[in-house]
Each structure stands twice: as structure tokens, then as C-alpha cells.
Z-matrix of the N, CA and C atoms (Angstrom, degrees):
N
C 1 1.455
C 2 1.530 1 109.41
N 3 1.470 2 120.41 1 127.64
C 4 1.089 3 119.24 2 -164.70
C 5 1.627 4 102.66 3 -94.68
N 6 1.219 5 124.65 4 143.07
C 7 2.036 6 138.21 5 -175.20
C 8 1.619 7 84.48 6 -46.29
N 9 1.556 8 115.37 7 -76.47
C 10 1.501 9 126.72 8 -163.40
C 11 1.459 10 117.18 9 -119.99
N 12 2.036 11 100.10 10 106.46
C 13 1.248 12 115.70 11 -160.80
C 14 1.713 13 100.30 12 -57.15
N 15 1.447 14 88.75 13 -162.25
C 16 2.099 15 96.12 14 164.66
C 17 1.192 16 103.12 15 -95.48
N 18 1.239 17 142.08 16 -33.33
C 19 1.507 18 138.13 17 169.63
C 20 1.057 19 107.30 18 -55.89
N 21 1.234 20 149.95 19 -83.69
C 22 1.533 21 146.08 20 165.74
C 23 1.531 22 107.63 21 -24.99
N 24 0.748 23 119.80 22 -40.82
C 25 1.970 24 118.99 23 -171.49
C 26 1.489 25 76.13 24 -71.87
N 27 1.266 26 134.04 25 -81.27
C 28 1.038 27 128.94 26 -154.04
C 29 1.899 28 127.31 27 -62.56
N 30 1.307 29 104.61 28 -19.38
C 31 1.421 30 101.58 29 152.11
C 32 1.228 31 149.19 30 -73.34
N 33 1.810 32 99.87 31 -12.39
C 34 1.228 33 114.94 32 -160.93
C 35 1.810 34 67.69 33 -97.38
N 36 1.101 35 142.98 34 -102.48
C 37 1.475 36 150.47 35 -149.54
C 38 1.718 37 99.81 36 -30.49
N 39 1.569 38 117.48 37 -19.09
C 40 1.506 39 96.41 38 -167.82
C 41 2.141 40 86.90 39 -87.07
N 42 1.286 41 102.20 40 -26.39
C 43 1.784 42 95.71 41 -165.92
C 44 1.355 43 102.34 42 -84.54
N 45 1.132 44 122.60 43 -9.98
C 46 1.410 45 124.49 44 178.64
C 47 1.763 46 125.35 45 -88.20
N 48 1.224 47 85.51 46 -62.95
C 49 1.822 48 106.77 47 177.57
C 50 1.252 49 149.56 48 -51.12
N 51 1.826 50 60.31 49 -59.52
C 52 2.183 51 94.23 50 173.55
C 53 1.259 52 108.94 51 -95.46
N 54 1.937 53 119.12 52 11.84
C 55 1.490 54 88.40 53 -161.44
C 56 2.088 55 82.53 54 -97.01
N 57 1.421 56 83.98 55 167.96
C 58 1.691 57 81.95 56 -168.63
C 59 1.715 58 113.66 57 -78.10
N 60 1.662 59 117.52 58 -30.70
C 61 1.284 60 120.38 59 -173.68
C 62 1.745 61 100.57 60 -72.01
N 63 1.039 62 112.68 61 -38.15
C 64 1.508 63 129.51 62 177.36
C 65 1.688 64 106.96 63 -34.57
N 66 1.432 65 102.49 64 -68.75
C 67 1.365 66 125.88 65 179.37
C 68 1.553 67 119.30 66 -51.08
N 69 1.427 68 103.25 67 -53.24
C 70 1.794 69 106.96 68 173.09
C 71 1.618 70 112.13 69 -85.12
N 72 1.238 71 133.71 70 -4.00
C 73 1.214 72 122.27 71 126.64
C 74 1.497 73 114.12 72 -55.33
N 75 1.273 74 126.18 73 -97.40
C 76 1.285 75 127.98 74 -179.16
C 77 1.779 76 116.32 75 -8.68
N 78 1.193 77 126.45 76 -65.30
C 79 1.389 78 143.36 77 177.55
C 80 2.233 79 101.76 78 -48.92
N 81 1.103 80 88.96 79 -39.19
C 82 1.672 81 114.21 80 -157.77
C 83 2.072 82 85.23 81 -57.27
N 84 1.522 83 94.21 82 -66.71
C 85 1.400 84 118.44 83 177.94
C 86 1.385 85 115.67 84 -44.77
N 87 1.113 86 115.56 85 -48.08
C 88 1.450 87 116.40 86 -178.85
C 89 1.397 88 132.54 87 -79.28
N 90 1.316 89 101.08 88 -12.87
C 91 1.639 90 131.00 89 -175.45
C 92 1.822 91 96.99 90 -96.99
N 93 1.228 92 103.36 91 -60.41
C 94 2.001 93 104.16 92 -173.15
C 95 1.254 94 119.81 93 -50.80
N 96 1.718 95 99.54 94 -57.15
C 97 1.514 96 126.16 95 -160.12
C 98 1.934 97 101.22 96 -50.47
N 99 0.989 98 116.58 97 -71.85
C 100 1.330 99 127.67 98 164.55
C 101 1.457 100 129.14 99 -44.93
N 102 1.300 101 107.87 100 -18.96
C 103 1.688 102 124.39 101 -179.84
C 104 1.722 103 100.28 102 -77.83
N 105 1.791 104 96.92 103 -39.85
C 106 1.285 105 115.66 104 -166.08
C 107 1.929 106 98.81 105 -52.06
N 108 1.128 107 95.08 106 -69.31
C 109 1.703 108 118.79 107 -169.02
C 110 1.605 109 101.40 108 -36.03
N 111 1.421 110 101.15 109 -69.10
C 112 1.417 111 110.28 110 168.78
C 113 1.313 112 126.63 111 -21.93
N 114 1.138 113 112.96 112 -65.43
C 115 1.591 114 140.41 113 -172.95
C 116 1.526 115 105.89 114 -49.31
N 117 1.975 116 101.38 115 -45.47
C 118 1.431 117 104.14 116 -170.17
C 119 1.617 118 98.59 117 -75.02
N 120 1.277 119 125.74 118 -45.54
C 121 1.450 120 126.51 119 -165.01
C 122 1.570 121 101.09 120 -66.55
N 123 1.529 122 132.25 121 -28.57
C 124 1.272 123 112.61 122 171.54
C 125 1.228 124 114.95 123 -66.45
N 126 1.652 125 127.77 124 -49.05
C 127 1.259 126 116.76 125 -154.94
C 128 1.747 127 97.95 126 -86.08
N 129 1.422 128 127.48 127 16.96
C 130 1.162 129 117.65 128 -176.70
C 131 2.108 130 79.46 129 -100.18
N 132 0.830 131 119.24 130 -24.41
C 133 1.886 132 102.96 131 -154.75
C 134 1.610 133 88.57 132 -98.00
N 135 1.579 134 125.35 133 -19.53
C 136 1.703 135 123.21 134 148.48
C 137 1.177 136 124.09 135 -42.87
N 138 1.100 137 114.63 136 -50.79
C 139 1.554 138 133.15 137 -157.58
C 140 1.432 139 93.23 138 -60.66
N 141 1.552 140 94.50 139 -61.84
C 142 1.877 141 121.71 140 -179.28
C 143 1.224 142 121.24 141 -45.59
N 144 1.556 143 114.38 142 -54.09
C 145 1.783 144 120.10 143 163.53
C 146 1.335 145 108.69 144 -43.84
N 147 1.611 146 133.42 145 -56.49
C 148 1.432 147 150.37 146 -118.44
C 149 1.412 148 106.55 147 -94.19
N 150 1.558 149 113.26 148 -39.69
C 151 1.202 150 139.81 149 143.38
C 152 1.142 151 134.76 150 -61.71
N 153 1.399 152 133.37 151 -38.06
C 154 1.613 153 141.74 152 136.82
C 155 1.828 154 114.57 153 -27.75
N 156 1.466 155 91.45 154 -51.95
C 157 1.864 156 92.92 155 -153.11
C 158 2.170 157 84.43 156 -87.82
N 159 1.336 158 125.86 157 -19.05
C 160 1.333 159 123.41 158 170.16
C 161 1.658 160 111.06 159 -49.79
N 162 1.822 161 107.03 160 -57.71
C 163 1.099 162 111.80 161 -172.40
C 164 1.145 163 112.17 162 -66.98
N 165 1.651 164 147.31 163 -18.40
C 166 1.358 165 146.47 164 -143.29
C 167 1.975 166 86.86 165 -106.71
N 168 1.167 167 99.61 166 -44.37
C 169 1.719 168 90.90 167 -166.13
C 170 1.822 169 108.77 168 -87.08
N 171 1.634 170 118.32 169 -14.60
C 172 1.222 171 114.80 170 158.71
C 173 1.682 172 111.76 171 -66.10
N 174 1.463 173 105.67 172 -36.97
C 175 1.902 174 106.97 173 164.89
C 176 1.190 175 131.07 174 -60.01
N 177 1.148 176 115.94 175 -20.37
C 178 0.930 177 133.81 176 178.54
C 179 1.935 178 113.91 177 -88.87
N 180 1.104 179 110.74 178 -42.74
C 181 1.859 180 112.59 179 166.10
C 182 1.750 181 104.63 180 -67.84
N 183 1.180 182 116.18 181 -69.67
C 184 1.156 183 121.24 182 158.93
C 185 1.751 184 137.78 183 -65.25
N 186 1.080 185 113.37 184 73.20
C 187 1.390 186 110.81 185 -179.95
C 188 1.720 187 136.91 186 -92.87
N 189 1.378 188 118.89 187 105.76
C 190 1.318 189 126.84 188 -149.12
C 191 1.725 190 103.99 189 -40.08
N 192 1.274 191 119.95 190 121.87
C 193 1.234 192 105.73 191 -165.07
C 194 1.789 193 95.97 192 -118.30
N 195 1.090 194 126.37 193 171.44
C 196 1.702 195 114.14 194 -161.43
C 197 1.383 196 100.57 195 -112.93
N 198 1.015 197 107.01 196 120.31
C 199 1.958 198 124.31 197 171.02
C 200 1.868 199 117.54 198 -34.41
């Protein structure tokens, strides 16, 4: 006797799969979640440039000049 017949497999995949709100959640998730990550790693390597190109043009007014 098998735990999870084919009828049960198959009810759970018809309320799950096929159901349509199911799906555009599902789709929703897979599309954001990763957009999310992204989003953070750009504005972290912005941040990083923004501050880079700050220090280069304050080096640039001020330039270490030798005693």
C-alpha cells in the first residue's frame, strides 16, 4: 500500500497547479524574490561607486602635496 495514492497525488496537483490564483502567486514569487536580491546588490555596489567617485574628486581639490 502506497503512503500517497495517484488520486491524492492527483488532487493535490489539480488544487495546487492548475489552480490559476495559485500560479500568479507562484510566478509572482519567482519573478520578485530574486528582483529583491538584485535590487539590494545594486544599490549596495551604488552606494560603493558614489563614495569612490566622492573620494576621487575631494582628491582631486585637495591633493596630498609633500612637506
Amino acid at each position: 500500500m502506497e503512503v500517497f495514492n495517484q488520486e491524492f497525488i492527483q488532487e493535490i496537483i489539480r488544487l495546487t497547479w492548475r489552480n490559476p490564483a495559485f500560479m500568479a502567486i507562484a510566478i509572482a514569487l519567482v519573478w520578485l524574490i530574486p528582483q529583491l536580491f538584485i535590487r539590494k546588490i545594486m544599490k549596495q555596489k551604488y552606494e560603493q561607486r558614489k563614495i569612490e567617485i566622492q573620494k576621487n574628486k575631494i582628491q582631486k581639490l585637495y591633493p596630498n602635496t609633500p612637506k
